[in-house]
N, C-alpha and C positions, 0 to 999 in steps of 0.2 A: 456905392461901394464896389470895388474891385476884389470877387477871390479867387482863390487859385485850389483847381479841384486836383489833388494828383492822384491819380489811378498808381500805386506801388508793384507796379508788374509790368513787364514786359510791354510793348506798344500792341495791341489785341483792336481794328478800327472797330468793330461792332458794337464790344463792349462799349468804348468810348462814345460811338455815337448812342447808342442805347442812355450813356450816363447823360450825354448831352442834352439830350428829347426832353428826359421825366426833370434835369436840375433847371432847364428853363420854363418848365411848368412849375415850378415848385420855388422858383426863387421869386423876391417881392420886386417892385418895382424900382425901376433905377440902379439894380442890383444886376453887376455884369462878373462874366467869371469865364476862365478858360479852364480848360480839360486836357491837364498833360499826365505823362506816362513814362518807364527811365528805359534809356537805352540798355543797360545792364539788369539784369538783377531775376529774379524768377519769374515763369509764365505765369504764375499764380500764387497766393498767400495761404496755405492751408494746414500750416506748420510751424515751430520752431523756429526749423529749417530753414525754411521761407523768409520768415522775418528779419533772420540775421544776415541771411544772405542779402536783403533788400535795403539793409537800415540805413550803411553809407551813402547808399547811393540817393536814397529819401531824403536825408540830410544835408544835402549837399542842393538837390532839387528846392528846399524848404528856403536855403539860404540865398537863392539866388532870385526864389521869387520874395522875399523880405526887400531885396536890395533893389527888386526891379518896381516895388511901392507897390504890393497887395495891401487890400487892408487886413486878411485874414486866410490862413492856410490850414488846407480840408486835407487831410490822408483817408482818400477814401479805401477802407478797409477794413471791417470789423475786427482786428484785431489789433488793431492800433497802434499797428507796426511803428518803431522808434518816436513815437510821442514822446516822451519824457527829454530825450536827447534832443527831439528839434523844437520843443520848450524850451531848454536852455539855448540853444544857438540862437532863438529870433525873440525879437521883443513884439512880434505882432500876435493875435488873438491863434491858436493851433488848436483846430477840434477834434477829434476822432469817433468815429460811428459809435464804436462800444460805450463811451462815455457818454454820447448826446443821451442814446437810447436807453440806456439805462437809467440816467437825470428823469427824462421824461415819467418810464413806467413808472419808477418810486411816487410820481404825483401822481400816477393816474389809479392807483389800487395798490394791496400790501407785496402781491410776488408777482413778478414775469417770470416767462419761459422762455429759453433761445430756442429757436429752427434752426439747426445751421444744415450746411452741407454734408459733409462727413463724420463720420464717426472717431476717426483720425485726428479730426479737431475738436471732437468734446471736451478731453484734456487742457489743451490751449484756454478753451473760454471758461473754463473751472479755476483754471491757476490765474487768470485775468479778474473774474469777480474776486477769488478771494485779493486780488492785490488795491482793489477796488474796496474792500471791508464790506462786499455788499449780499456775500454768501447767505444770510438771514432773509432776503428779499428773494433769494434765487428759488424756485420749485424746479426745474430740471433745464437740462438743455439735450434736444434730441434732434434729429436729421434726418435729410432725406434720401442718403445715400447716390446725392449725384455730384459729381466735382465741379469746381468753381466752371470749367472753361466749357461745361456742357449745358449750364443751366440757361443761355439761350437759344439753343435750340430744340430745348426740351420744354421750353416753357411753361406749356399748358400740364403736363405729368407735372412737375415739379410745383404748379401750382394746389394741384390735388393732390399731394402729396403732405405738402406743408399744412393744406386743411386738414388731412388726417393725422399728421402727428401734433395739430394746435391741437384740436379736441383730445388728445393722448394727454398734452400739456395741460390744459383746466383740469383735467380729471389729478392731475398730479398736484394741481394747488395753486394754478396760476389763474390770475384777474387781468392778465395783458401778455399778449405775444411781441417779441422781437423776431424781425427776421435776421439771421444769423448772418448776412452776405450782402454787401451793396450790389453784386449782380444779382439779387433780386430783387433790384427798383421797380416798381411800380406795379409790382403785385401783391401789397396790403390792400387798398380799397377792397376789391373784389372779396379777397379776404374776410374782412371785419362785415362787412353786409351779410356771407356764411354764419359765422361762428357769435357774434354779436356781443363781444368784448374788443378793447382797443386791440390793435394793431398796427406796430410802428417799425413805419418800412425805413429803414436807415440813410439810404440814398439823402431822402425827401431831411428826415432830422437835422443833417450833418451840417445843410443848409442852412433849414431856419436855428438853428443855433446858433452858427455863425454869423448869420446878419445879427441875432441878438448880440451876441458880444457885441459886435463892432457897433451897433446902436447905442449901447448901453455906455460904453466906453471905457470895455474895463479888458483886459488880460489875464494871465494865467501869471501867481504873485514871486515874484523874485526873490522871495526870502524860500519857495520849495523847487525854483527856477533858480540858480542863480547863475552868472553869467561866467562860464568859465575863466579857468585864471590864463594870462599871456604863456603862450607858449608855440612852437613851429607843431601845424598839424598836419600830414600829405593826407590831401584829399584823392576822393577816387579815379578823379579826372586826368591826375597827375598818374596814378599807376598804370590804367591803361592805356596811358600814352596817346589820350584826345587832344588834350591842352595842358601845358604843364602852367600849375599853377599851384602857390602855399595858402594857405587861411591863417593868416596869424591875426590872433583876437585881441582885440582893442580894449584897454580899460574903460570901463563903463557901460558896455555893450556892444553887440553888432560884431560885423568882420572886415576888414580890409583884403580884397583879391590884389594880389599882385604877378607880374609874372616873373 
């Protein structure tokens, strides 16, 4: 299977090769994927802000690898940035960190806790569980006070950081940690070996979920997707004067580029 990983920020190569390292350890066999990132849009996702800023241009990125035959499209970012919107534009399987992970901990014990990065973003992932109906399952969500675009080169702090506010988290009522940021791939192991409850590094999830969808053979259901109705849409490409192109959407699915 073929997926498509997109990094929803800015072209950053570290991050990207960092994502690339831990998604090729962590993807199954036969299982090939690229790792793109948008010309426009925020250097980072830590916000509202962030998101809306980000969405078109994620939506547009979603559409293009549908048409280019992914089996399945990853928006790496735990806030899962225009999910809903690029469920409606593609008919291929679309996962988002925050949903894998949260799937997961519901089976692995009664509450998880997020780590995220900022405190900035606690809001964000409060009004995401509640949209999620999963506030009942939630014990807190607390951080480590570093922003998304430092947490590689701070690595090792940030690693002991997040051990000390998990143990803050069990004490609050939690049986499983999420880490809050897909730039913190590949620092649950180390993690879970400390603290000795699951810990579910989202990078790694985002992945095997998607191979399960696409194993499984199933999507995300068109009756709470449904395919927008025909109409002229200017995409982003066309405003900032890359390529001028329309998306006019096709009854029954999908989209036709034209110039």
């Amino acid at each position: 299977m073929r997926l498509y990983v997109l990094l929803p920020i800015l072209h950053n190569e570290a991050l990207e090769e960092t994502t690339r390292r831990e998604i090729a350890m962590a993807a199954g066999p036969g299982t090939e994927f690229i790792v793109d990132s948008l010309e426009m849009g925020p250097a980072s996702i830590e916000t509202y802000l962030d998101e809306e800023i980000a969405a078109p241009w994620i939506v547009e990125k979603a559409i293009r690898a549908d048409k280019d035959g992914y089996d399945a499209i990853i928006i790496d970012c735990m806030g899962d940035p225009a999910i809903h919107s690029v469920r409606e534009a593609v008919r291929k399987p679309v996962v988002g960190p925050l949903m894998a992970t949260t799937s997961i901990a519901c089976n692995l014990g009664e509450k998880f806790s997020i780590v995220t990065v900022l405190k900035e973003t606690i809001p964000l992932f409060r009004r995401k569980i509640r949209e999620y109906n999963l506030e009942h399952r939630l014990a807190s969500v607390r951080y480590v006070n570093v922003p998304v675009l430092e947490l590689d080169e701070r690595r090792e702090e940030v690693k002991n950081q997040l051990i000390e506010e998990s143990i803050q988290a069990i004490n609050d009522g939690a049986d499983s940690i999420i880490l809050g940021c897909t730039g913190m791939i590949g620092m649950a192991k180390d993690m879970q070996q400390s603290l000795n409850v699951p810990v579910i590094d989202p990078g790694v999830a985002q992945v095997k979920y998607a191979e399960m969808l696409v194993q499984l053979g199933v999507r995300h259901s068109p009756i709470t997707y449904p395919t927008p109705r025909p109409k002229t849409r200017i995409i982003p490409s066309q405003i900032s004067g890359n390529v001028a192109f329309r998306d006019f959407w096709m009854a029954g699915g999908g989209s036709q580029w034209i110039q």
